[in-house]
TORPAZA-781429 format. One record per residue (C-alpha): x, y, z; residue number from 1; residue in one letter; chain. Coordinates in pm, 1 decimal. Example, Ala and Ser with C-alpha at 12.3 -4.5 7.8 and 13.67 -1.06 7.14 Angstrom:
2
{node {1230.0 -450.0 780.0} 1 "a" "A"}
{node {1367.0 -106.0 714.0} 2 "s" "A"}
//
This chain:
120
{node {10003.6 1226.5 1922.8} 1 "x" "A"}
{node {9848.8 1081.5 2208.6} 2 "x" "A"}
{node {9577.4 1405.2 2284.6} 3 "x" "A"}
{node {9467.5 1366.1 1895.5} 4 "x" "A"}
{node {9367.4 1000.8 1939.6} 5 "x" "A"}
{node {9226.2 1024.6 2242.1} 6 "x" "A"}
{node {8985.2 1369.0 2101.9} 7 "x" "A"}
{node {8885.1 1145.0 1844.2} 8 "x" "A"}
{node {8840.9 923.5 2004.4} 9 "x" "A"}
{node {8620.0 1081.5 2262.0} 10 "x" "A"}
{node {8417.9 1277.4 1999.8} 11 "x" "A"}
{node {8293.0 952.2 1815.6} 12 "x" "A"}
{node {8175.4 856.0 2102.3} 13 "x" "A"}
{node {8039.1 1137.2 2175.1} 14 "x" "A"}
{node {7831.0 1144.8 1780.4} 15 "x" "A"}
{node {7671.3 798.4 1932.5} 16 "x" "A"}
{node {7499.1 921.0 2188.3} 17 "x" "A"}
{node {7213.6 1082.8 2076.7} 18 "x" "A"}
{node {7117.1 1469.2 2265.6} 19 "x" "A"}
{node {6798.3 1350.5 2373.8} 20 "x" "A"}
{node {6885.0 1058.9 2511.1} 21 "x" "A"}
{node {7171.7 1197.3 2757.1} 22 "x" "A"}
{node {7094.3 1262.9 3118.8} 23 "x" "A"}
{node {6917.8 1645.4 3133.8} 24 "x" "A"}
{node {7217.2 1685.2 3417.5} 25 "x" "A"}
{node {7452.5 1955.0 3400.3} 26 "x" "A"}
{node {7826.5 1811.7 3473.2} 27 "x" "A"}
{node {8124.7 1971.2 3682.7} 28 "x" "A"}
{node {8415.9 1780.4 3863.0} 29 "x" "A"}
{node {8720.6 1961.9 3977.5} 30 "x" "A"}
{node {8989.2 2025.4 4202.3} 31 "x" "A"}
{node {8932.0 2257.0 4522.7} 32 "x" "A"}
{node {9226.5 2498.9 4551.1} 33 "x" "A"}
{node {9358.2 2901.0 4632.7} 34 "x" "A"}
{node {9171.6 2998.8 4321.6} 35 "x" "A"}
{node {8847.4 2772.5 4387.4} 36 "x" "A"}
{node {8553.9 3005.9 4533.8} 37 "x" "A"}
{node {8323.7 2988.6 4214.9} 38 "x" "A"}
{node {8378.7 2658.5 4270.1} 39 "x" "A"}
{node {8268.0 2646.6 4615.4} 40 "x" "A"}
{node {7942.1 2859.1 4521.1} 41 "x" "A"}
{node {7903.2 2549.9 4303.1} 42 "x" "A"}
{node {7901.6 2313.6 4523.1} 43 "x" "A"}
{node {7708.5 2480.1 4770.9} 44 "x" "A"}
{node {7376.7 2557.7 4553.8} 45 "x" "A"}
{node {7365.2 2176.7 4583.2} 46 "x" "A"}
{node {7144.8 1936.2 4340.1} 47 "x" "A"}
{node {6905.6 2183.0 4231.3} 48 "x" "A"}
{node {6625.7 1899.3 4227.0} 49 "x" "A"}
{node {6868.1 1653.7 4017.2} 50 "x" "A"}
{node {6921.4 1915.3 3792.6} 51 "x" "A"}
{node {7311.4 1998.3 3897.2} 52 "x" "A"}
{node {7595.0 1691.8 3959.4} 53 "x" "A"}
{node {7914.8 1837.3 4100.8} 54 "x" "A"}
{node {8172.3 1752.7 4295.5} 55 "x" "A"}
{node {8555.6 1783.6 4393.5} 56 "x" "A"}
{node {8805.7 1538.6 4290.1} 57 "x" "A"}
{node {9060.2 1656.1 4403.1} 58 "x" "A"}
{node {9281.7 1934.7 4622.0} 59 "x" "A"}
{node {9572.2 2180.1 4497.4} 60 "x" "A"}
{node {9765.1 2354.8 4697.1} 61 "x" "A"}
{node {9616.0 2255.9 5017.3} 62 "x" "A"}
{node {9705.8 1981.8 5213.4} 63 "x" "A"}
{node {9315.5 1826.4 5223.6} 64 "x" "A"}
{node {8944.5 1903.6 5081.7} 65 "x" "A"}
{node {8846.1 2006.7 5480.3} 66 "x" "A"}
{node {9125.3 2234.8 5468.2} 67 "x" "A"}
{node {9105.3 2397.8 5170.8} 68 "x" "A"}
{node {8695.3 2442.1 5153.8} 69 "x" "A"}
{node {8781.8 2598.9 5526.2} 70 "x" "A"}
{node {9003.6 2852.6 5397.5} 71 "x" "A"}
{node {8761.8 2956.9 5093.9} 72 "x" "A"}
{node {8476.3 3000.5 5305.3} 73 "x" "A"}
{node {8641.1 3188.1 5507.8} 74 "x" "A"}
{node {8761.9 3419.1 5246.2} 75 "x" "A"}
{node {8375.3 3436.4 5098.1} 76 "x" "A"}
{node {8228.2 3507.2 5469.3} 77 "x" "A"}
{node {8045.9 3216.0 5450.7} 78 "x" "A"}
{node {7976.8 2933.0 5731.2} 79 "x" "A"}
{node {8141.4 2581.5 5615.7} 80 "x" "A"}
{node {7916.0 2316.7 5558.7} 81 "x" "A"}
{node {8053.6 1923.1 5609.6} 82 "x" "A"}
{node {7887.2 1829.7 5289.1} 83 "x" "A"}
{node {8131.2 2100.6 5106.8} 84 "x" "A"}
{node {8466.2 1948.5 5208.3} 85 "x" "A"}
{node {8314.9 1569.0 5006.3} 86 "x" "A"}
{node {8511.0 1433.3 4759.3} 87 "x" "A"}
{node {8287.4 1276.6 4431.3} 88 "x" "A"}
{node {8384.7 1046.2 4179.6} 89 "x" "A"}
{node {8549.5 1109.8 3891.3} 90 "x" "A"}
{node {8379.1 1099.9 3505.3} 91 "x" "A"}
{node {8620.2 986.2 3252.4} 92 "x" "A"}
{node {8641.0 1287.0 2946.7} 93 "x" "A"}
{node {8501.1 985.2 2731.1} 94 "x" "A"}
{node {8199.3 984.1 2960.5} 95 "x" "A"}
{node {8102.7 1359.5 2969.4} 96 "x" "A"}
{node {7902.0 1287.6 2655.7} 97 "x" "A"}
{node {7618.9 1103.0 2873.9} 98 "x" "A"}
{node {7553.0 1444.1 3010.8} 99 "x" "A"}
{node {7361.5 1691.2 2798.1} 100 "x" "A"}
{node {7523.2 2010.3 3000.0} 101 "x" "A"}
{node {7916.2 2050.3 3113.1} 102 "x" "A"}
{node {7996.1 2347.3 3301.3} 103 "x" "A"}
{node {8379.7 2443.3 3281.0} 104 "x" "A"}
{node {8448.9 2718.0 3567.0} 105 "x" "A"}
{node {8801.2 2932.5 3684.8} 106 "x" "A"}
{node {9034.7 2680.4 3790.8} 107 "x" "A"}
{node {9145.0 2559.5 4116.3} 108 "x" "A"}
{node {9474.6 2744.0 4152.4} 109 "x" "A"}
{node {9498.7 3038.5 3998.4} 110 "x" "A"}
{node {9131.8 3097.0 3896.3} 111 "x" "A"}
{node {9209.7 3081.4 3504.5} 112 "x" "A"}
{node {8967.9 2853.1 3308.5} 113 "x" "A"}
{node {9112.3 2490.2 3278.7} 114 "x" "A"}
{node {9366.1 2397.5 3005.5} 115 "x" "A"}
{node {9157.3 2068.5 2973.6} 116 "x" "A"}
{node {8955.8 2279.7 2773.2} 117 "x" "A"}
{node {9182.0 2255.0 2463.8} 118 "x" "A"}
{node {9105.3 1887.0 2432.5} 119 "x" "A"}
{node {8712.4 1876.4 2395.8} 120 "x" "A"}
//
């Protein structure tokens, strides 16, 4: 089926791209939604010196980004910050090999870890 392919696809790739030569960058994208405050945390330790690239690529279950980081700060008792309500780019799955670190964290809805998780 179409998920094989595409994991091996993505994993010779992957073999081609030697460890040491991948950014030293650890790598998160994901939505911001009800189940999204270790998420938020995230995205508010910031770069780290260029050591951390995350973002938000999305919303679920809210209506926008300002909305929804709004609500989860609230629940965390913690002030908003404009720079936490920015949406990032997205990384193609075929591109997460240029990073040497990907963090996968509780999803955006319910809080579970991501199903995309099956295909890597």
């Amino acid at each position: 089926d179409w998920w094989d392919w595409y994991s091996r696809r993505t994993q010779a790739v992957a073999r081609k791209r030697e460890f040491d030569k991948r950014r030293d960058v650890l790598l998160f994208r994901g939505a911001c939604g009800p189940g999204g405050h270790e998420r938020l945390k995230l995205m508010r330790l910031g770069t780290l010196n260029g050591a951390v690239d995350a973002g938000w690529t999305s919303v679920d279950g809210y209506t926008d980004l300002e909305t929804c980081v709004a609500d989860l700060s609230n629940q965390l008792g913690a002030k908003r910050r404009k720079r936490d309500s920015e949406l990032s780019t997205r990384v193609p799955m075929v591109n997460y090999s240029h990073y040497r670190y990907l963090l996968h964290m509780p999803g955006s809805a319910t809080g579970s870890y991501s199903r995309n998780l099956q295909y890597l």
